[in-house]
VOGU-3710 file (C-alpha; in Angstrom, 3 decimals, decimal comma):
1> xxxxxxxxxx> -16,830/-4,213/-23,229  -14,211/-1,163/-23,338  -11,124/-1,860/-21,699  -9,777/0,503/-19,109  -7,657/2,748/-20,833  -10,718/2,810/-23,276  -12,997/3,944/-20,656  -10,690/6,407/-19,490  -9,243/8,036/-22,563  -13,208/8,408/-23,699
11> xxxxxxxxxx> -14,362/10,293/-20,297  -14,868/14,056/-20,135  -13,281/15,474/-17,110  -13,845/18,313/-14,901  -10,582/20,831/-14,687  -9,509/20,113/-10,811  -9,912/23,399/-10,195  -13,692/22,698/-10,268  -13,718/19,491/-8,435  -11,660/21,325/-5,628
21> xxxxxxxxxx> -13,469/24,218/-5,125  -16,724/22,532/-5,407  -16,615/19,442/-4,038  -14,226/20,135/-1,116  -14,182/23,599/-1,163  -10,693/24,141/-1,585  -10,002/27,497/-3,846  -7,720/27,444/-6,584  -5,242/29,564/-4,680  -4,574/26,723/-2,522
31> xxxxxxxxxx> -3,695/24,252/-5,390  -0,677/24,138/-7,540  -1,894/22,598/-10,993  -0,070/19,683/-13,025  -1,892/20,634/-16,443  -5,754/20,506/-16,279  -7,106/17,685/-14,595  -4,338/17,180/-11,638  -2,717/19,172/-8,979  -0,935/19,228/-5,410
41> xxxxxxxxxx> -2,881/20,868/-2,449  -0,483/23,089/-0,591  0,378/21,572/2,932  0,089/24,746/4,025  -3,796/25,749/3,403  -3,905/21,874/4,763  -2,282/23,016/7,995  -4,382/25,633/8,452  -7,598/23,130/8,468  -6,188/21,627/11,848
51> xxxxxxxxxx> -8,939/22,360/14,134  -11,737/20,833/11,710  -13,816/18,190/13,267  -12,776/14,731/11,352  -14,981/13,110/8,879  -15,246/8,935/9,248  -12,167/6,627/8,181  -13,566/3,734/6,171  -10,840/1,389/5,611  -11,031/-1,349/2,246
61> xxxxxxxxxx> -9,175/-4,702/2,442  -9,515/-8,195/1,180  -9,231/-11,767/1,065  -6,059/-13,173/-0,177  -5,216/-11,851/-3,448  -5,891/-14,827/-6,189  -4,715/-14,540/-10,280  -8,411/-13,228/-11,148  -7,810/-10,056/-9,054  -10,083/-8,895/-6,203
71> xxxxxxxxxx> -10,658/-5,036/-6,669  -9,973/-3,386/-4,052  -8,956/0,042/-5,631  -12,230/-0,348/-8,251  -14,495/-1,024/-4,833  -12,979/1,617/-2,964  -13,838/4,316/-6,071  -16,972/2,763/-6,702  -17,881/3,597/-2,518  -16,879/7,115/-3,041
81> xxxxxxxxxx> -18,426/7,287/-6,375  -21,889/5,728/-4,951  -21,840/8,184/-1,635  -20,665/10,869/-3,859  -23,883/10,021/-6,031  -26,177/9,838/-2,770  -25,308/13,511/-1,753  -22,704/12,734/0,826  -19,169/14,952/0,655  -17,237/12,121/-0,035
91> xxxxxxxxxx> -13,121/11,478/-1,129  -10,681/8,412/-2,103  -7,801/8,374/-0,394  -5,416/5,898/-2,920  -1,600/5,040/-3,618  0,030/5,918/-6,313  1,070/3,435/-8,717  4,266/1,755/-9,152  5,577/1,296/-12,614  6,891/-1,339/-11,482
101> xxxxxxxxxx> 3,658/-3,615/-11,806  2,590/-1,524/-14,599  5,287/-2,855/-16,580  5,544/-6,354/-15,182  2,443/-9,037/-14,527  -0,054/-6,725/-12,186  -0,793/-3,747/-14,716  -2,039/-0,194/-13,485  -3,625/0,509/-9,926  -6,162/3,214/-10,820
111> xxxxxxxxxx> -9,242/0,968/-10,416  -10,809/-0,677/-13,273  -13,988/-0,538/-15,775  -15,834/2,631/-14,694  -15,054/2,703/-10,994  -11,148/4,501/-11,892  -9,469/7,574/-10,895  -8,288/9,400/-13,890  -6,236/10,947/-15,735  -5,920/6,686/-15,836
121> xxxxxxxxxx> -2,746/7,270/-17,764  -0,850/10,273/-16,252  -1,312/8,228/-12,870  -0,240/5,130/-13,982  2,764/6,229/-15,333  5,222/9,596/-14,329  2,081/11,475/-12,680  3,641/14,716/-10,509  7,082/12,876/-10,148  6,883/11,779/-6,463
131> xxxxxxxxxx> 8,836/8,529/-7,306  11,633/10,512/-9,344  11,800/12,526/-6,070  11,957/9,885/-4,128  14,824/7,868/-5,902  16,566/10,744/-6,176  16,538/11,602/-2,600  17,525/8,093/-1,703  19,724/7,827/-4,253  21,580/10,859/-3,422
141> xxxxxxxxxx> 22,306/9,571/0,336  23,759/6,218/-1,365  26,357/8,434/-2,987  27,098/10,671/0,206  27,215/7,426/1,766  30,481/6,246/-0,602  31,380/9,618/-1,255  32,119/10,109/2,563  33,783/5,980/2,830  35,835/7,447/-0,463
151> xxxxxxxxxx> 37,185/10,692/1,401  39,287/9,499/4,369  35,493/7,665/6,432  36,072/9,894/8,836  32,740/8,706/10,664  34,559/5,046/10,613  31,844/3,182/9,015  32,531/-0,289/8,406  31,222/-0,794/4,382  30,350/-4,273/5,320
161> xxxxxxxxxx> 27,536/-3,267/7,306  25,857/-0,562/5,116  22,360/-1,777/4,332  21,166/1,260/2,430  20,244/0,314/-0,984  19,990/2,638/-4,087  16,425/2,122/-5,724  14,778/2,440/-8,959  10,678/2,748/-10,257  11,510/-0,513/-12,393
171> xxxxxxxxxx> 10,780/-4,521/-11,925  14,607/-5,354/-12,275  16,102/-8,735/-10,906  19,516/-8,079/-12,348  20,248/-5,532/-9,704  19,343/-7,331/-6,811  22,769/-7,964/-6,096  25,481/-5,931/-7,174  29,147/-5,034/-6,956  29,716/-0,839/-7,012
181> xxxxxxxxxx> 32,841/1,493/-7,299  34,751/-1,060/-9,891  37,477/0,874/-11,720  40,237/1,380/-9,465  40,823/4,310/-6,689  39,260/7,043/-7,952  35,738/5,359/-8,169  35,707/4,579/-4,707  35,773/1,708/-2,235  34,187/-1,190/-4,532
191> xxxxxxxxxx> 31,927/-3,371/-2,035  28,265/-5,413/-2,765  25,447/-3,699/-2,701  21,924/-3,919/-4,143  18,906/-2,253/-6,099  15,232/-2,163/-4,318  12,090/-0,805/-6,110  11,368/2,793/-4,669  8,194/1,069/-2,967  9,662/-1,032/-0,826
201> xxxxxxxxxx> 12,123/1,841/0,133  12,334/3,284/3,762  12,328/6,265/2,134  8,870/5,549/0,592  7,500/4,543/4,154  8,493/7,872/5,581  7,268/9,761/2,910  3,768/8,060/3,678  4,271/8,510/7,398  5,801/12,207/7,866
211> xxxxxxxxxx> 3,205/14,587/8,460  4,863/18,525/8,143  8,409/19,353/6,643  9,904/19,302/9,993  8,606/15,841/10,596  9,579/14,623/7,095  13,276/16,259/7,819  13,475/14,719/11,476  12,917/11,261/10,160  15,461/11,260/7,344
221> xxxxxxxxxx> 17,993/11,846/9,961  16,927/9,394/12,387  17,530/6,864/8,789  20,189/4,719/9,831  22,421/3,768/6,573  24,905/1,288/8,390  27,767/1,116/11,498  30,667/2,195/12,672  33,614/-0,662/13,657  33,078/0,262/16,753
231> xxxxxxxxxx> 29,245/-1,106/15,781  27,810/2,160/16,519  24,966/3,330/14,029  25,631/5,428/11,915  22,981/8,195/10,722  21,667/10,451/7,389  22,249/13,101/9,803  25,690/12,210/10,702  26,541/12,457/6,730  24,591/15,950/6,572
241> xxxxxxxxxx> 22,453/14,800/4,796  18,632/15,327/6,038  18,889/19,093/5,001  19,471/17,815/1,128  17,180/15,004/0,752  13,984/16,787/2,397  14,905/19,612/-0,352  14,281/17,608/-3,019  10,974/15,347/-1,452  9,182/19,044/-0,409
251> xxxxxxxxxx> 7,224/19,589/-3,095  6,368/15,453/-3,893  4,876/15,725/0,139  1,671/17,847/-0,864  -0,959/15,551/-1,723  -2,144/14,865/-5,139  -5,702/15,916/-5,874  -7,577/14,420/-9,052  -11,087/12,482/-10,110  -13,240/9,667/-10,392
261> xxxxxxxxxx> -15,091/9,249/-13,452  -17,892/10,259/-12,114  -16,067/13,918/-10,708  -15,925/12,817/-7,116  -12,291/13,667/-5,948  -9,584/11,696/-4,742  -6,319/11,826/-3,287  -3,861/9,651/-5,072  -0,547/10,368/-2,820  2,688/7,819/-1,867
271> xxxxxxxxxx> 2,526/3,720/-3,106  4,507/1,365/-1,109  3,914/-2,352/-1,964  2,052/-3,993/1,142  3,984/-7,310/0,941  6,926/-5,843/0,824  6,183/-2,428/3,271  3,915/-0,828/5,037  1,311/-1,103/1,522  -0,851/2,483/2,879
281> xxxxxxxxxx> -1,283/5,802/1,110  -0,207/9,179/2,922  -1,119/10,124/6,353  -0,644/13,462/5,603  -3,696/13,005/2,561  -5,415/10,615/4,786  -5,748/13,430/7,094  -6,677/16,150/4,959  -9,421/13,950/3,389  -11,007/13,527/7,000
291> xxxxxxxxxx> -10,964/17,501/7,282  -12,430/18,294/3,478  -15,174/15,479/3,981  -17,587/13,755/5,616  -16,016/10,102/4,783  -12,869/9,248/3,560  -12,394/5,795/1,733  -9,197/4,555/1,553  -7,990/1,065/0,841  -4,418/-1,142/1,877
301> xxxxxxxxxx> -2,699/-2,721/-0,156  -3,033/-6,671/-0,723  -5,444/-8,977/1,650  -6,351/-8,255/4,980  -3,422/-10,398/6,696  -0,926/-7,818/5,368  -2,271/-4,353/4,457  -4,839/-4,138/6,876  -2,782/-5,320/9,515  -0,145/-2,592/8,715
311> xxxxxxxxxx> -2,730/0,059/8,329  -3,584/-0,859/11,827  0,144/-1,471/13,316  2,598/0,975/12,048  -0,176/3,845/9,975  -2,233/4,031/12,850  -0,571/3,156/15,728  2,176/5,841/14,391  -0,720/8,480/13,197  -3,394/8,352/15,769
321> xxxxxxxxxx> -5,952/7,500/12,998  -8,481/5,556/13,325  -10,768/3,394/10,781  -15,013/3,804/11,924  -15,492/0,856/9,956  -13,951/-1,882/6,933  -15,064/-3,452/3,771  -13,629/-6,836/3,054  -13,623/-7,105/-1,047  -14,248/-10,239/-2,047
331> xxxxxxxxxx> -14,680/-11,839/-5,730  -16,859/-15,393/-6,342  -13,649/-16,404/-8,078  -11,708/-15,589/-5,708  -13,686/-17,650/-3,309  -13,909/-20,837/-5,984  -9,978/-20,187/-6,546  -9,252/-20,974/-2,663  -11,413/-23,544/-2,855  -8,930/-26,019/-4,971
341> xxxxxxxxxx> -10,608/-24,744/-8,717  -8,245/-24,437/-11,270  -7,954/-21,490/-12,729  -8,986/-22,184/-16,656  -11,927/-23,404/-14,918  -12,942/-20,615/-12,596  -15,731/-19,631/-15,041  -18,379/-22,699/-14,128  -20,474/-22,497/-11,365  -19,491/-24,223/-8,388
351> xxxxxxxxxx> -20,827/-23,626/-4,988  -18,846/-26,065/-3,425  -15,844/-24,389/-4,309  -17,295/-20,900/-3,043  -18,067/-22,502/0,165  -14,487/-24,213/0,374  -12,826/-20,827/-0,355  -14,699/-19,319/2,577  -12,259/-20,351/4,723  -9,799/-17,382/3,691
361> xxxxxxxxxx> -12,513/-14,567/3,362  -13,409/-15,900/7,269  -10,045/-15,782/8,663  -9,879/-12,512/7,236  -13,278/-11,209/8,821  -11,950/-12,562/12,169  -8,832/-10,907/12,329  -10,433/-7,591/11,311  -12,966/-7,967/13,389  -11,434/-9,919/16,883
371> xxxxxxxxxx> -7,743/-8,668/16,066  -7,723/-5,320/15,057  -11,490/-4,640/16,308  -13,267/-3,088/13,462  -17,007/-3,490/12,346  -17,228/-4,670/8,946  -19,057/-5,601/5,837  -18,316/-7,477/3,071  -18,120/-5,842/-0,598  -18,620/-9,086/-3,034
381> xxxxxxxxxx> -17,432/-7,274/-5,965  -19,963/-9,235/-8,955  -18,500/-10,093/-12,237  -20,955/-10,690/-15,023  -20,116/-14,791/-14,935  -20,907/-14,993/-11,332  -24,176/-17,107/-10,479  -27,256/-15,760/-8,630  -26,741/-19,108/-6,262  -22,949/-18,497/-5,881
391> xxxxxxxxxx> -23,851/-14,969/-4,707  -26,640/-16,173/-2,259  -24,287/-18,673/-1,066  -21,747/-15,832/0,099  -24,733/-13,950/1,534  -26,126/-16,455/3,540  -22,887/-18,062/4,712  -21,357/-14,822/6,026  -25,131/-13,986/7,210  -24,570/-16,746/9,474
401> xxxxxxxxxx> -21,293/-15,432/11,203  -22,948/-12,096/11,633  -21,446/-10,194/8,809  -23,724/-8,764/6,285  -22,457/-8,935/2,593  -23,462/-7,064/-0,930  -23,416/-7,466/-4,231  -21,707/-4,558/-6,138  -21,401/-4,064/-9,763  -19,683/-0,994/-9,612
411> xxxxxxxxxx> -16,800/-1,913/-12,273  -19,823/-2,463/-14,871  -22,170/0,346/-13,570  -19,750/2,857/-11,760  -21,304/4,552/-9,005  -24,861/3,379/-8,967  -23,720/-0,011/-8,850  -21,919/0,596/-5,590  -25,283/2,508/-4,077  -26,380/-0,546/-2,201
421> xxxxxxxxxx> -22,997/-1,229/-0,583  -22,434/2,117/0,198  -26,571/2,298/2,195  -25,094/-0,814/3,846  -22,096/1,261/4,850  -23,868/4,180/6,182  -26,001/1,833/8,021  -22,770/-0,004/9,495  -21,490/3,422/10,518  -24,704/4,854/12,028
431> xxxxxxxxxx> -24,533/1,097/14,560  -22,829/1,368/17,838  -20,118/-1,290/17,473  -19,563/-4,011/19,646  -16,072/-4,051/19,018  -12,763/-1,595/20,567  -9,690/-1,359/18,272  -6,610/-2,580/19,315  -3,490/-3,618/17,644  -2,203/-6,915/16,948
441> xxxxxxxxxx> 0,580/-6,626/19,916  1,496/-3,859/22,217  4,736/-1,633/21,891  6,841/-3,591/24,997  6,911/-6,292/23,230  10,044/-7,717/22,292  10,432/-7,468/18,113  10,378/-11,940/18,568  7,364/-11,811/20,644  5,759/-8,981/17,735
451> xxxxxxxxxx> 6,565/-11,007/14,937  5,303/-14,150/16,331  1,905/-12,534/17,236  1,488/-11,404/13,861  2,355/-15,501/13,028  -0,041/-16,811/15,248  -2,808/-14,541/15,853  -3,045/-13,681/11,989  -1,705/-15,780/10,062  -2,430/-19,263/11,639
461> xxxxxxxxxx> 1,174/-20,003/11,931  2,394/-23,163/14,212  6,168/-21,725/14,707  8,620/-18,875/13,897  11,923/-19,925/12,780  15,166/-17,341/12,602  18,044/-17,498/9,876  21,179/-17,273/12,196  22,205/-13,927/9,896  18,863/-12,974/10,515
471> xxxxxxxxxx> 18,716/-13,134/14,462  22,068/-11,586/14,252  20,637/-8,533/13,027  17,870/-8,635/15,277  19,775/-8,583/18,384  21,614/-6,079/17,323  18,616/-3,914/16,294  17,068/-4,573/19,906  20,635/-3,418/21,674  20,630/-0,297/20,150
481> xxxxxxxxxx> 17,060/0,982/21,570  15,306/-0,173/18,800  13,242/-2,437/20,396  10,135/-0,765/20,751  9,424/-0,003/17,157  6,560/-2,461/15,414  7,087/-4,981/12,676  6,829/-4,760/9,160  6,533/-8,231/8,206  7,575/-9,070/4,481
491> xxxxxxxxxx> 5,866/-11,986/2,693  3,818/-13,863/0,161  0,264/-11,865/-0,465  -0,995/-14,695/-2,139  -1,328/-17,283/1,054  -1,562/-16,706/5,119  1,438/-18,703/4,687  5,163/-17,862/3,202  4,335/-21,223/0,509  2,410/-18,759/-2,172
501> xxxxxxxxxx> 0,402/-22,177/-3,353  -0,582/-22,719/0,195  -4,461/-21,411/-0,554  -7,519/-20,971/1,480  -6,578/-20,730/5,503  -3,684/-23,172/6,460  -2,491/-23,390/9,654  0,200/-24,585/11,721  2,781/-23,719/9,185  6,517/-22,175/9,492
511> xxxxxxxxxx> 7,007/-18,622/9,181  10,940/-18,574/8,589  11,950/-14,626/8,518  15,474/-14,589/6,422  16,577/-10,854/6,501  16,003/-8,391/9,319  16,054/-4,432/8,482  15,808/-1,635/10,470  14,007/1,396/9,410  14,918/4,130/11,931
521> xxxxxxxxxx> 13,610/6,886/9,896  9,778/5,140/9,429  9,842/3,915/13,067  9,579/0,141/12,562  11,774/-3,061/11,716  11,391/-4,958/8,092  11,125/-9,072/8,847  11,335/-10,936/5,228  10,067/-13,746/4,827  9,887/-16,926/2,830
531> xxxxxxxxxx> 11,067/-15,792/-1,061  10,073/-12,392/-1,199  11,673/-10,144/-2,833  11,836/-6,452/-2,679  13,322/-6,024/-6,088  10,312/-7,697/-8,171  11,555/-9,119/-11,572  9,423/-9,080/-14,823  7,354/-12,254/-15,385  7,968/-14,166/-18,886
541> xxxxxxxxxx> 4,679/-11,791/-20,822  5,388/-8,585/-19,204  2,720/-5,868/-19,658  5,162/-3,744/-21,199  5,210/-5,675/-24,332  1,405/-4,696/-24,608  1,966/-1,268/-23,578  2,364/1,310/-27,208  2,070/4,979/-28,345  -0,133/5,755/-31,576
551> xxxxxxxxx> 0,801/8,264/-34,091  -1,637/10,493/-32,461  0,278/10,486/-29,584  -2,673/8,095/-27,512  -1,506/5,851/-24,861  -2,758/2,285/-25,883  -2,418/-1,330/-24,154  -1,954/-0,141/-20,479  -4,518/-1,973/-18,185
//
């Protein structure tokens, strides 16, 4: 079979023009173009669509991620390609890739096989520049930040307690931790400070969040970038520095338009990491999808435990959004992989394995459904190894605890291999549901009591434990009238647990939260966890090493 960047380089695609104007009816006018096949929809026009009725929010999520990969992004454009192919007015809403993975051990996030959003490369890589604008807006209130310590700190900002962090599109352990303004005077005051990846920026979360220019402007000066000695926070705004950073983030905020293989369109717009942040794409494209068409797909980042639960917490509890219905993506290996297989051996059948692993696709399917209250289905997303029995297996199983379940071969197929999910969709949507949405805890909450709801409600977790430094900061976050805000919990995507190897659906465990962060500007408080990391570092093969240009000038290698 073709690899992906195969598949895509080999497709014939519509000029967006086309697919805007004729699949959401959106005239050229309205768009500004990035080449051919790619272009930003002016927030503007988008404003003016404010008293359209809204289309229905379908919401794609997962087990926990295993090596094998689950597919949510290839499941979520298969949907739209498959209710695109039925006749329905249909639209992806998707995050944009971080190079980070594409460089390092994950690879691309622009779906897979044919069920991708293309141009595969362009998106992948640089696409319209968000993330340059991004960094350099962030960037740029890191140096007004020393620059104004530098000049007399006439604001009295104590350097020891600045917690904003410059940031960078790259997988980069070495800047972690590091020591700026070495040189002597005229450099500046040298302190520590630290890289993150522009995903796991505030910045990023508020860029995902904002929903006009005035909104995007109001909560860059809310950001707060440290305190006073006096232990006062100190604000973007107080620097002056809202005005400058919303300059240069204006044009990144209109939404990306492009394709599907099969010419269905899709927004591709923002791309924080969902172990790390809040893991959604844009409200602001979410939005406009539900006024250009009749359903909107979009999926969250990771398994259901940490994108879904943010989708529900901070996007839609901070949005007013709200998701008619989910797909859980699950893969037979997957299922085999929580079940204590090894991975060189995930390729044998073994129903005994698949109905081991069930254990994490059905706390999953609980909390989506008794947590956050929405109907579901499940997507099993088929590779070509995967067993007729192993498949029934899944069925009946999940049959059993009232969820019904298809196979899709969408990644093989595209769009007609997605047609039976997506009937099983519409007939989901077209049900009254038994369930009412709800978050996971209520806003006068104390940020302790939020975080250990999230433990124990979610993730099966016996006990929340506090590093002193930790607690320190959260005390001080909740004295300065920042209790209110919800939690963005950052941890392992690859367990319910912080212990990555800790597989299928353990309970009882320790979730011990090691670094506290407030982010004013996005309207909620960062709680790490366990070993994460929100600068990523490259693992021993990265992808890069794969990744070439020919003499022709073709992209090769990127997955």
């Amino acid at each position: 079979m073709l690899s992906d960047i195969e598949i895509a380089n080999a497709a014939t695609l519509r000029p967006i023009t086309e697919i805007a104007e004729q699949t959401l009816g959106i005239s050229p006018d309205h768009l500004v173009p990035f080449g051919h096949f790619k272009a930003k929809v002016d927030p503007r026009y988008l404003a003016s669509l404010a008293d359209r009725p809204l289309g229905r929010l379908v919401l794609v999520t997962g087990l926990s991620p295993t090596p094998p990969g689950e597919g949510k992004t290839t499941t979520t454009v298969g949907l739209v390609d498959a209710l695109h192919g039925l006749g329905h007015r249909a639209i992806a809403c998707l995050r944009e890739p971080s190079m980070g993975p594409v460089f390092g051990m994950k690879g691309g996030a622009a779906g897979g096989g044919y069920a991708q959003v293309v141009p595969m490369t362009d998106i992948n890589l640089h696409f319209t520049g968000d993330f340059a604008a991004l960094a350099a807006a962030n960037n740029l209130l890191a140096a007004l930040i020393d620059n104004h310590v530098h000049h007399g700190n006439a604001l009295d900002i104590d350097v020891r307690s600045i917690t904003w962090k410059r940031v960078l599109d790259t997988n980069d352990r070495a800047l972690r931790q590091v020591v700026v303004a070495l040189g002597g005077h005229a450099n500046g005051f040298p302190r520590e400070d630290g890289f993150d990846i522009v995903v796991a920026s505030e910045l990023m979360a508020i860029f995902c969040l904002t929903e006009s220019y005035a909104d995007l402007k109001r909560r860059i000066g809310d950001i707060v970038v440290g305190y006073t000695r006096a232990l006062s926070p100190v604000t973007a705004r107080d620097l002056g520095a809202d005005g400058a950073m919303a300059v240069l983030l204006r044009d990144a905020l209109a939404p990306n338009l492009v394709q599907t293989l099969e010419g269905a369109p899709a927004f591709v717009h923002g791309g924080p990491f969902a172990n790390i942040a809040h893991g959604c794409s844009s409200v602001m494209a979410t939005r406009a999808g539900l006024r250009l068409a009749d359903y909107v797909v979009t999926e969250a980042g990771f398994g259901a435990d940490l994108g879904a639960e943010k989708f529900v917490d901070i996007k839609c509890r901070k949005s007013g959004l709200r998701p008619d219905a989910a797909v859980v993506v699950a893969t037979i290996r997957a299922l085999k992989y929580h079940g204590g297989v090894a991975l060189a051996d995930l390729a044998a059948e073994d129903v005994a394995a698949v109905e081991a692993g069930m254990v994490n696709l059905a706390r999953h399917l609980d909390n989506v459904r008794d947590v956050y209250g929405i109907p579901c289905i499940v997507a099993i997303n088929r590779f070509p190894g995967d067993t007729d029995a192993e498949v029934d297996r899944v069925v009946d199983l999940l049959a059993a605890r009232g969820v019904r379940a298809y196979s899709a071969t969408h990644f093989a197929d595209g769009g007609v291999g997605a047609q039976v999910l997506a009937k099983g969709l519409l007939q989901l949507l077209e049900e009254p549901s038994p369930y009412t949405f709800s978050y996971t805890y209520e806003d006068d909450l104390s940020l302790t009591a939020k975080v250990e709801a999230v433990a124990s409600r979610l993730y099966g977790a016996g006990e929340v434990t506090w590093h002193s430094t930790a607690r320190r900061r959260l005390n001080r976050i909740e004295a300065a009238g920042y209790g209110h805000l919800p939690v963005c919990i950052a941890k392992t995507q690859y367990s319910f647990s912080t212990d990555p190897t800790l597989l299928g659906a353990p309970s009882g465990h320790e979730l011990h939260v090691r670094e506290v962060r407030l982010s004013a500007g996005a309207g909620f408080v960062v709680v790490v966890c366990g070993d994460i990391m929100t600068m990523p570092g490259l693992p021993k093969e990265p992808s890069a090493a794969r990744i070439d240009l020919a003499d022709d000038g073709t992209i090769i290698g990127l997955s």
